[in-house]
PADREN-893456 format. One record per residue: residue in one letter; x, y, z of N, C-alpha, C, O in turn. Coordinates in nm, 2 decimals. Layout:
! residues N
+-----+--------+--------+--------+--------+--------+--------+--------+--------+--------+--------+--------+--------+
: res :   n.px :   n.py :   n.pz :  ca.px :  ca.py :  ca.pz :   c.px :   c.py :   c.pz :   o.px :   o.py :   o.pz :
+-----+--------+--------+--------+--------+--------+--------+--------+--------+--------+--------+--------+--------+
:   a :      X :      Y :      Z :      X :      Y :      Z :      X :      Y :      Z :      X :      Y :      Z :
...
+-----+--------+--------+--------+--------+--------+--------+--------+--------+--------+--------+--------+--------+
//
This chain:
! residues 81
+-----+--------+--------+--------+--------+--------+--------+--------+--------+--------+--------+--------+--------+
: res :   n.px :   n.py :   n.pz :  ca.px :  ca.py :  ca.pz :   c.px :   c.py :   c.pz :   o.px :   o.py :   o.pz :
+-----+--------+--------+--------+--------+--------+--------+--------+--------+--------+--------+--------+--------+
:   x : -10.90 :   1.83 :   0.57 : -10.76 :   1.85 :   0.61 : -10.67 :   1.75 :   0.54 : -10.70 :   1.63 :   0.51 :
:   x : -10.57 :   1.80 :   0.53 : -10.45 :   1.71 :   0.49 : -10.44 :   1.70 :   0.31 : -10.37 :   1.61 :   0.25 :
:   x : -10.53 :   1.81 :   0.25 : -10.53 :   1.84 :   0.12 : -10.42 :   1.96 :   0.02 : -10.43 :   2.08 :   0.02 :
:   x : -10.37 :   1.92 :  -0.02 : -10.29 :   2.02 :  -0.11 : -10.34 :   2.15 :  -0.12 : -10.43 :   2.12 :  -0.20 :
:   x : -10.36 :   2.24 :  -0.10 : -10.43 :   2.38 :  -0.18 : -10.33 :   2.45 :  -0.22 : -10.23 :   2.45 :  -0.15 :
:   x : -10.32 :   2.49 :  -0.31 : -10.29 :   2.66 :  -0.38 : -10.37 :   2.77 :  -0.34 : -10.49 :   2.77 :  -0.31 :
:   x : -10.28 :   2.89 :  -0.34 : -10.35 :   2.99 :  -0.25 : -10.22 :   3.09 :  -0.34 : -10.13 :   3.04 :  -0.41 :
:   x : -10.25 :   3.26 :  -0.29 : -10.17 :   3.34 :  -0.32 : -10.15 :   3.44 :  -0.22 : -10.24 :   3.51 :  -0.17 :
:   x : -10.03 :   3.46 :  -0.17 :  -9.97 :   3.54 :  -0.09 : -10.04 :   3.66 :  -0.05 : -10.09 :   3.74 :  -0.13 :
:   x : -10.04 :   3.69 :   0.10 : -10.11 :   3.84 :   0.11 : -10.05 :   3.88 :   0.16 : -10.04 :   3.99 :   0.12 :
:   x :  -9.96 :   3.85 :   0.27 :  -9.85 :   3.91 :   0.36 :  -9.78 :   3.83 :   0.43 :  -9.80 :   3.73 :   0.50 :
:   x :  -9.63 :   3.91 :   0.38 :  -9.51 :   3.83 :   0.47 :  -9.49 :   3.94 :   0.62 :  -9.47 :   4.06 :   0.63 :
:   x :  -9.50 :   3.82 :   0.71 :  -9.41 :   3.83 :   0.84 :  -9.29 :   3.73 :   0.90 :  -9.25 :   3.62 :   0.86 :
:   x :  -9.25 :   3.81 :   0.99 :  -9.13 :   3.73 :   1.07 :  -9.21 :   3.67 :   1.16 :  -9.14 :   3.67 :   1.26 :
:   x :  -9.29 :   3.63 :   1.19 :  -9.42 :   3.53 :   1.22 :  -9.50 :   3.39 :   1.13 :  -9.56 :   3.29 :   1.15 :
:   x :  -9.46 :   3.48 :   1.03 :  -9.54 :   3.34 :   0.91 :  -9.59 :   3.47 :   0.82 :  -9.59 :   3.59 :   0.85 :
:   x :  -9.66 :   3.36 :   0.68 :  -9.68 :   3.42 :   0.57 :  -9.84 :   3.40 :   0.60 :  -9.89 :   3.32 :   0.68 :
:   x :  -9.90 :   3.49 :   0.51 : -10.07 :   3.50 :   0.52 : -10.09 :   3.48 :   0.38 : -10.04 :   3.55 :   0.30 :
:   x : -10.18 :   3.35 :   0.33 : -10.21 :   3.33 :   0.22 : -10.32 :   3.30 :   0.22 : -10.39 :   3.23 :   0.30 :
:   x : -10.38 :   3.39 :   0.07 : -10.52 :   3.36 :   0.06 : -10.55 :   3.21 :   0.00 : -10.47 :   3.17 :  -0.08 :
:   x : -10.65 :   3.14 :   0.03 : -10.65 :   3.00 :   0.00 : -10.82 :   2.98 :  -0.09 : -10.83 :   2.88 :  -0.16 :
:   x : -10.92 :   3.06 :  -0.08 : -11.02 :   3.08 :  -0.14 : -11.08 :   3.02 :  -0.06 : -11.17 :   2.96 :  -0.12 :
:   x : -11.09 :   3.01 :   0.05 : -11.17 :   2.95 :   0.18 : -11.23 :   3.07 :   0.26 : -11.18 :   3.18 :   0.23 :
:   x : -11.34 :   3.07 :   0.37 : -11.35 :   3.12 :   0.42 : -11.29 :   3.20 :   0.54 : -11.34 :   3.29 :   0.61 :
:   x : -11.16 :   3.14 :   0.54 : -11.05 :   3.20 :   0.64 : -10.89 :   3.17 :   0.56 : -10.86 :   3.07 :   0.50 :
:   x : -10.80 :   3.30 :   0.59 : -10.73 :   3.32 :   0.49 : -10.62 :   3.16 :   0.60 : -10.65 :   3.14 :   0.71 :
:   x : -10.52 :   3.08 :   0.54 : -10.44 :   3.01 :   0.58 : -10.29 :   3.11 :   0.62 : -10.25 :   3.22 :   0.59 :
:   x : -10.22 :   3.01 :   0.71 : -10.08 :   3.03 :   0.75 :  -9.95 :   2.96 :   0.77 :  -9.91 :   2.88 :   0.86 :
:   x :  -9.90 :   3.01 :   0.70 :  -9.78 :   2.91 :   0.73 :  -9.66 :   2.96 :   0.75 :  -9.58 :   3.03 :   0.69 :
:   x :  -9.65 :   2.89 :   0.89 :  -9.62 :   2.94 :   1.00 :  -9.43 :   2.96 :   1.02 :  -9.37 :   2.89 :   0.94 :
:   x :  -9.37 :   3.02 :   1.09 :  -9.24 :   3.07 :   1.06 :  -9.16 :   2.95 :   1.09 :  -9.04 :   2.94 :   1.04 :
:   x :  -9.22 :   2.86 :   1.18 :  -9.19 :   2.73 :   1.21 :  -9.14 :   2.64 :   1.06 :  -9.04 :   2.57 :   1.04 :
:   x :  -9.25 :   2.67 :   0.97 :  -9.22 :   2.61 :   0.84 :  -9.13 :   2.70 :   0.72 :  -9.11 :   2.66 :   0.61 :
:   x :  -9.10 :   2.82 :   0.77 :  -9.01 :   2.89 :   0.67 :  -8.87 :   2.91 :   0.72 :  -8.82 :   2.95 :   0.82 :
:   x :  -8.81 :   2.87 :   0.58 :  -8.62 :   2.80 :   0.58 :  -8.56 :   2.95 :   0.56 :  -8.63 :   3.04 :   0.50 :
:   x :  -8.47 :   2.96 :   0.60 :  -8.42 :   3.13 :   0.53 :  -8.40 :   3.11 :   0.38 :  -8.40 :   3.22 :   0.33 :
:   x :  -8.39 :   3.05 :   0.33 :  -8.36 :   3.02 :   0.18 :  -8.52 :   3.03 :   0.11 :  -8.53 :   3.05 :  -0.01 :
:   x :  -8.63 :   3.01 :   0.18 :  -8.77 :   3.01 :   0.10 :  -8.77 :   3.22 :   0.08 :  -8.72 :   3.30 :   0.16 :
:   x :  -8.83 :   3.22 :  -0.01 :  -8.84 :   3.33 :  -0.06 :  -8.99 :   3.36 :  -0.12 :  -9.02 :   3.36 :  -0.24 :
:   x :  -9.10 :   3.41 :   0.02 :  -9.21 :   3.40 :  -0.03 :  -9.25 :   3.58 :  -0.04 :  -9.22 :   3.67 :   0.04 :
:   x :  -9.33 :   3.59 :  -0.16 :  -9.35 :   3.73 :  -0.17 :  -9.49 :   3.77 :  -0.21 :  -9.55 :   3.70 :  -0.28 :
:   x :  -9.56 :   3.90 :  -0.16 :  -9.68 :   3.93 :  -0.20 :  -9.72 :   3.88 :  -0.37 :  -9.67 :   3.90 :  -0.48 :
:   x :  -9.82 :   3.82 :  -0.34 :  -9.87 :   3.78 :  -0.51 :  -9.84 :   3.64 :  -0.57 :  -9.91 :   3.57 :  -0.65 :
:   x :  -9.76 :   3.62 :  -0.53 :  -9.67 :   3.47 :  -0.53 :  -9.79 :   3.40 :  -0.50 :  -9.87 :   3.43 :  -0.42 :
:   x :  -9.79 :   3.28 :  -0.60 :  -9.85 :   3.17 :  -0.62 :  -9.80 :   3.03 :  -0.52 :  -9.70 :   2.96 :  -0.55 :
:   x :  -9.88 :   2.99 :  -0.38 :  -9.81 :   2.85 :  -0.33 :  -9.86 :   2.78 :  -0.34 :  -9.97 :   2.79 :  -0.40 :
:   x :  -9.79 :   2.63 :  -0.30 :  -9.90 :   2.50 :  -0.25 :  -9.86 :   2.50 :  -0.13 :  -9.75 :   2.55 :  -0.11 :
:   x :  -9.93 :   2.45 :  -0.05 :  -9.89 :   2.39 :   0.07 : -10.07 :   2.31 :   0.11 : -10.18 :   2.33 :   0.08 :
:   x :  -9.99 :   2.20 :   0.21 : -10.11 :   2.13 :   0.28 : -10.18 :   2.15 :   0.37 : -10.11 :   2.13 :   0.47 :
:   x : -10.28 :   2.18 :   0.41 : -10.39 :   2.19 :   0.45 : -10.36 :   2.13 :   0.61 : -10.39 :   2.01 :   0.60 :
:   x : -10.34 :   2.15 :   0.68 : -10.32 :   2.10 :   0.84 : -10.37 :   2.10 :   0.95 : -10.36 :   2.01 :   1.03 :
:   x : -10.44 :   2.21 :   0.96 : -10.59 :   2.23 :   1.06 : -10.61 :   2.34 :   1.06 : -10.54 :   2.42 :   0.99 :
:   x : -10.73 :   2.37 :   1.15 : -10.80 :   2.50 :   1.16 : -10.75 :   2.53 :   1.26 : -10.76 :   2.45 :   1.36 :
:   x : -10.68 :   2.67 :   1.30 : -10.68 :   2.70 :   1.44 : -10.75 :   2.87 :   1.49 : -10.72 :   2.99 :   1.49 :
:   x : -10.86 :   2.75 :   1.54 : -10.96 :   2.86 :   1.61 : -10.96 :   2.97 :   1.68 : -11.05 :   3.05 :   1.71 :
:   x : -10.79 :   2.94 :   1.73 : -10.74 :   3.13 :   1.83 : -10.67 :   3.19 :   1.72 : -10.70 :   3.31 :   1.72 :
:   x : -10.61 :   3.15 :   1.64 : -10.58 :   3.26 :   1.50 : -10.71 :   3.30 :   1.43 : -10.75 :   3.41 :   1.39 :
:   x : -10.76 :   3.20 :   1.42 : -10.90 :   3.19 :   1.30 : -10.81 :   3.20 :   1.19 : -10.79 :   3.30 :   1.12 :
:   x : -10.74 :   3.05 :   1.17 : -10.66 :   3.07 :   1.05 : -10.68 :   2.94 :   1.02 : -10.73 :   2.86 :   1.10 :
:   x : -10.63 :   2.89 :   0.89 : -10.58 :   2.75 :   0.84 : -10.45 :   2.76 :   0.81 : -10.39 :   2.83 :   0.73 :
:   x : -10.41 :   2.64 :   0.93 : -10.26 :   2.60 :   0.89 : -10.22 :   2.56 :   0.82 : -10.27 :   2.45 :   0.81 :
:   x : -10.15 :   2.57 :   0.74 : -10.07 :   2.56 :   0.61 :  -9.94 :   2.45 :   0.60 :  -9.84 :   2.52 :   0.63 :
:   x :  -9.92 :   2.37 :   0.59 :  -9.78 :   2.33 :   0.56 :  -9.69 :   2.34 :   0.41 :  -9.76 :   2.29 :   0.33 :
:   x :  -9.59 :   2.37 :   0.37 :  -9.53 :   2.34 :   0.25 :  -9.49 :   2.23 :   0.24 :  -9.42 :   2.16 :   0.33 :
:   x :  -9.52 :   2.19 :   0.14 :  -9.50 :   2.02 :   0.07 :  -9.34 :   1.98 :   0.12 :  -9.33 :   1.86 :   0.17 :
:   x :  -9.23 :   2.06 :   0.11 :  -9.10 :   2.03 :   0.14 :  -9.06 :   2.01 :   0.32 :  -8.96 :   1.97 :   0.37 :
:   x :  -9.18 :   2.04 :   0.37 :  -9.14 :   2.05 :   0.55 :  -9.22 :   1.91 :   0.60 :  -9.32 :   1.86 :   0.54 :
:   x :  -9.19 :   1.86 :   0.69 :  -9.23 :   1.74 :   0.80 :  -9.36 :   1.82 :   0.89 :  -9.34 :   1.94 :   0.92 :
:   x :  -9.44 :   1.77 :   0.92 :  -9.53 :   1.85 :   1.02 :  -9.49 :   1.81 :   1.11 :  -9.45 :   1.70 :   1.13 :
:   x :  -9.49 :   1.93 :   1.21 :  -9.52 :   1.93 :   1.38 :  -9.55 :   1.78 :   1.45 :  -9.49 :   1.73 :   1.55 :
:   x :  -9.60 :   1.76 :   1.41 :  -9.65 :   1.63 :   1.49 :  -9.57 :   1.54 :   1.43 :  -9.51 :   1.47 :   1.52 :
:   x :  -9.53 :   1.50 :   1.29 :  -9.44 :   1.37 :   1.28 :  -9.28 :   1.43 :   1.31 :  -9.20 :   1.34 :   1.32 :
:   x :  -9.25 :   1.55 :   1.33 :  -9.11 :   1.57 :   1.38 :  -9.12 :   1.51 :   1.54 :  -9.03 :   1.45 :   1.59 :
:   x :  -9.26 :   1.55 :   1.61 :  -9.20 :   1.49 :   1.76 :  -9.23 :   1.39 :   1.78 :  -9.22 :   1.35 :   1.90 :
:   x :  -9.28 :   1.30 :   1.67 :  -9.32 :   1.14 :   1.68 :  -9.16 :   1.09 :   1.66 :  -9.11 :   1.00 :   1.73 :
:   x :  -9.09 :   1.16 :   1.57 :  -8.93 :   1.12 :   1.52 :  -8.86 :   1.15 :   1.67 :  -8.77 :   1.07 :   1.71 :
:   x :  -8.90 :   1.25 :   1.73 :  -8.79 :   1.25 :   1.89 :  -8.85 :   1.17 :   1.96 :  -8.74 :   1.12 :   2.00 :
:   x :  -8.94 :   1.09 :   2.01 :  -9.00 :   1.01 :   2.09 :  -9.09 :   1.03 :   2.19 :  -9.11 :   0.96 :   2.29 :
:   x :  -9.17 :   1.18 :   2.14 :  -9.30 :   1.22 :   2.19 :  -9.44 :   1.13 :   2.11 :  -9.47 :   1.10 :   2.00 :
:   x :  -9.50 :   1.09 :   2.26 :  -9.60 :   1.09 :   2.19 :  -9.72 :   1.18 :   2.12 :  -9.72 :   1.28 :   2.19 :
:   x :  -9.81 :   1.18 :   2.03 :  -9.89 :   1.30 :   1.97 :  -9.99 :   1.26 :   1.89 : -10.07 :   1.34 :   1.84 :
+-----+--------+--------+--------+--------+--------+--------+--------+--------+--------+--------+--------+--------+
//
């Protein structure tokens, strides 16, 4: 976890994008991390980081290099996590 991958696009939703990552389970990154200006499309080549496994999707979470994760945005409001 917490490693760069490249992966290539399998499907956009208004939920998150599905990318294949050459792992045993395809990755996601999630709508939480998409800006209306990113413009991701079937075939398209990403990076993003590696963030966990989540076992009720059966996915790997995905982050894009340009977004803050989840967890250090609510460390920034004054949650703990």
């Amino acid at each position: 976890m917490g490693s760069l991958v490249v992966g290539r696009v399998v499907a956009v939703f208004n939920w998150g994008v599905i990318v294949d990552i050459g792992l045993s389970k395809v990755g996601l990154i999630d709508a939480l991390y998409v800006d209306d200006e990113d413009k991701y499309e079937p075939g398209a080549e990403v990076a993003a980081y590696l963030e966990s496994l989540d076992s009720m999707k059966d996915k790997y979470i995905l982050r894009p290099p340009h977004q803050t994760s989840l967890a250090e945005r609510l460390r920034n409001k004054g949650y703990d996590v």
